[in-house]
C-alpha positions in Angstrom: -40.3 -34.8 9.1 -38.4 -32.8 11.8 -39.9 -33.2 15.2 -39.8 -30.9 18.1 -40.0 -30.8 21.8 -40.4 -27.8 24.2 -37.6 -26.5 26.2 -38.5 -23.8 28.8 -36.6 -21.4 30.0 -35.6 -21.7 34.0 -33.3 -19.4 34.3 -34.9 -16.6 36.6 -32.1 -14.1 36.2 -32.7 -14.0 31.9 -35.6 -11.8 30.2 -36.6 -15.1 28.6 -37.6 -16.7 31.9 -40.4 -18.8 31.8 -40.9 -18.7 27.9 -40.9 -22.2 25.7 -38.9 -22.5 23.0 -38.7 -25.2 20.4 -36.0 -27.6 20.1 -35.0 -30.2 17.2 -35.7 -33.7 18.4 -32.4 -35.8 16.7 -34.0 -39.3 16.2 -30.2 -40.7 15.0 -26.6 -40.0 13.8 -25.9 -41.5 10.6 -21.8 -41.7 10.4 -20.1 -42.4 7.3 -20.6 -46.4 7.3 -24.4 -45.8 7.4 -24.2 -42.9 4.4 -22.5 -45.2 2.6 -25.3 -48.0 2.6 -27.6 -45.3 2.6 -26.6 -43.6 -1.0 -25.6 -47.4 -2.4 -29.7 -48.2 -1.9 -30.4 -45.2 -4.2 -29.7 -47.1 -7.2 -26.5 -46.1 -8.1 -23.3 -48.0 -9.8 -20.8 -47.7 -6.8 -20.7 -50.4 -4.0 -20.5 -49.6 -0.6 -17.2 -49.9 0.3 -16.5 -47.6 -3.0 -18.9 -44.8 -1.8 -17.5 -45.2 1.9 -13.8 -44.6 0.9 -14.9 -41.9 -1.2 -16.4 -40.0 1.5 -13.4 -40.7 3.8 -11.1 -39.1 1.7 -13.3 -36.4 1.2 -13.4 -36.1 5.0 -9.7 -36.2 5.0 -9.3 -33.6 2.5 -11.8 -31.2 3.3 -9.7 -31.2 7.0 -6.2 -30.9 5.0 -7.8 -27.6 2.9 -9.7 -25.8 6.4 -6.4 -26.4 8.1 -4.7 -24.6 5.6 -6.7 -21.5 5.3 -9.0 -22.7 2.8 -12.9 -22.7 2.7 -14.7 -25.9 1.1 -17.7 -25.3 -0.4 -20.0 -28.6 -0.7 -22.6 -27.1 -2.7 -26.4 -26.8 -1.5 -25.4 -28.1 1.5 -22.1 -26.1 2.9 -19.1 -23.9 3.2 -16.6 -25.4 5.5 -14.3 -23.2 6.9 -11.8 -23.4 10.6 -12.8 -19.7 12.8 -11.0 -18.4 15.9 -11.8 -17.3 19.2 -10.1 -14.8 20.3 -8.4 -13.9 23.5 -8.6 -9.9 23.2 -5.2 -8.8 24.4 -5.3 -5.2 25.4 -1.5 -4.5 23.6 -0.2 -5.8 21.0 4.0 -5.3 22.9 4.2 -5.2 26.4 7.5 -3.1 27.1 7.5 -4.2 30.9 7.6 -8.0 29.7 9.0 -7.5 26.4 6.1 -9.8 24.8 4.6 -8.9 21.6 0.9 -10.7 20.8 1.9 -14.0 19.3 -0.2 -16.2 16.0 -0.3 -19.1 18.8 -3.3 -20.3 20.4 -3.2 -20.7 24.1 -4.0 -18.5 27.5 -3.4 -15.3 28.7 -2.9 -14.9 32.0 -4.5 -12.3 33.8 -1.7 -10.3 34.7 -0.4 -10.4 31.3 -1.3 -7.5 29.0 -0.5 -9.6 25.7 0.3 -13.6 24.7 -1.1 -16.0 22.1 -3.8 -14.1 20.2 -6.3 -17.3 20.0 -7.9 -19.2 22.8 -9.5 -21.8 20.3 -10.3 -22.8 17.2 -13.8 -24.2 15.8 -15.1 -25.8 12.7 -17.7 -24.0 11.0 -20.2 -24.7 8.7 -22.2 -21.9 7.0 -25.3 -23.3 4.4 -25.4 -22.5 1.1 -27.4 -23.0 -2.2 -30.1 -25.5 -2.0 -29.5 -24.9 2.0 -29.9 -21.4 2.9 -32.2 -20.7 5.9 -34.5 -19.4 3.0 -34.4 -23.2 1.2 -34.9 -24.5 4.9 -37.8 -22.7 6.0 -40.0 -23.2 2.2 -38.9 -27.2 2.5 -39.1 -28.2 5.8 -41.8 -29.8 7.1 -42.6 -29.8 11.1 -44.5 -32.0 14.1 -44.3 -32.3 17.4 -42.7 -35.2 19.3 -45.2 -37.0 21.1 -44.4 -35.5 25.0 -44.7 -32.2 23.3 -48.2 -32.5 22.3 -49.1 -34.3 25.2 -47.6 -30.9 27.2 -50.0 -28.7 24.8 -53.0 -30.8 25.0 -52.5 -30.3 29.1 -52.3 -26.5 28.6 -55.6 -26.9 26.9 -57.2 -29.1 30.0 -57.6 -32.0 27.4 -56.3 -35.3 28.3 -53.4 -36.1 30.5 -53.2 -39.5 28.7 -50.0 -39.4 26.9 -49.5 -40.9 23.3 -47.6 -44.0 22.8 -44.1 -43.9 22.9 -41.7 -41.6 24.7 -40.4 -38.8 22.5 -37.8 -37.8 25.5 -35.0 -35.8 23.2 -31.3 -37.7 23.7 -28.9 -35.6 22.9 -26.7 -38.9 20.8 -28.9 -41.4 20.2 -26.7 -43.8 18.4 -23.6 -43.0 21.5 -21.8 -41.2 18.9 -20.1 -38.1 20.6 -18.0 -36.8 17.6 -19.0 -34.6 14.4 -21.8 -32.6 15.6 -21.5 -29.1 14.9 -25.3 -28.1 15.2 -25.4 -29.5 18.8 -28.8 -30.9 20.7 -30.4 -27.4 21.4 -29.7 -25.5 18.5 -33.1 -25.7 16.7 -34.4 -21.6 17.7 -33.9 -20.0 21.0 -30.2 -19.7 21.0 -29.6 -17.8 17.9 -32.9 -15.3 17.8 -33.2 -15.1 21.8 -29.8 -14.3 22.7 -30.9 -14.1 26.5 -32.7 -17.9 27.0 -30.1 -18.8 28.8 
């Protein structure tokens, strides 16, 4: 079950101001210790430490092949694949420099007309199969945290007593900072209302 809280919007300057949005609550961050033991319960023939190097070296690889180019494709679940951002140089040579645009990521400065072509690069991880948006939306099932329904049940002049527990949304739960591409508020509002913020 994926549970949501509200998020709204208080930016007074954005066409969204004011509206609520919904937001993925992440209860934890499972790293690759914890799928290990986690898959090893499901009744199959490989130990722990078997499944755990496994998915290390699938880690490893799938790093090696993005790095070089390639796209991995974990099928139903994802296509891995290394993007850029670019820093939109307005030549391509710069006669007064002599600089051409270079494949090198780094800055441009602002009184330069052309450099290195990339600011960054990022990680990306487009679904697929089994885990299209489509696959998504007909499987997944949806509640709200506990603060959340509280907040409604206010809006409806019901009671201000608020459930047990506190379903206050940490953005790392376990303390892990790493690995997380999908990031604490990307459950709605920043893809389909490109203003929220």
């Amino acid at each position: 079950m994926i549970e949501l809280y509200l998020s709204q919007n208080k930016n007074s300057k954005s066409a969204a101001y004011g509206k609520y949005y919904p937001r993925v609550s992440y209860k934890q961050t499972p790293n690759i210790h914890d799928m290990a033991v986690h898959m090893a319960e499901h009744n199959t023939p490989f130990s722990e430490g078997t499944i755990e190097g496994i998915l290390r070296d699938f880690v490893k690889c799938t790093r090696e092949q993005t790095l070089m180019g390639n796209t991995v494709k974990v099928d139903n679940l994802a296509i891995f694949k290394v993007s850029c951002i670019g820093n939109g140089c307005t030549k391509l040579y710069d006669a007064d420099t002599d600089k051409t645009i270079s494949a090198s990521i780094g800055v441009v400065k602002k009184t330069d007309k052309t450099g290195p072509a990339v600011g960054s690069l990022k990680l990306l991880a487009q679904a697929t199969g089994e885990y299209t948006r489509e696959e998504l939306n007909k499987d997944g099932r949806l509640s709200w945290t506990d603060k959340a329904a509280e907040q409604i049940l206010t809006a409806k002049g019901g009671s201000t007593n608020a459930p047990s527990g506190d379903s206050t949304p940490d953005p790392s739960p376990t303390g892990n900072t790493g690995g997380n591409t999908g990031g604490d508020n990307g459950g709605g509002g920043d893809d389909d209302n490109p203003n929220e913020n």
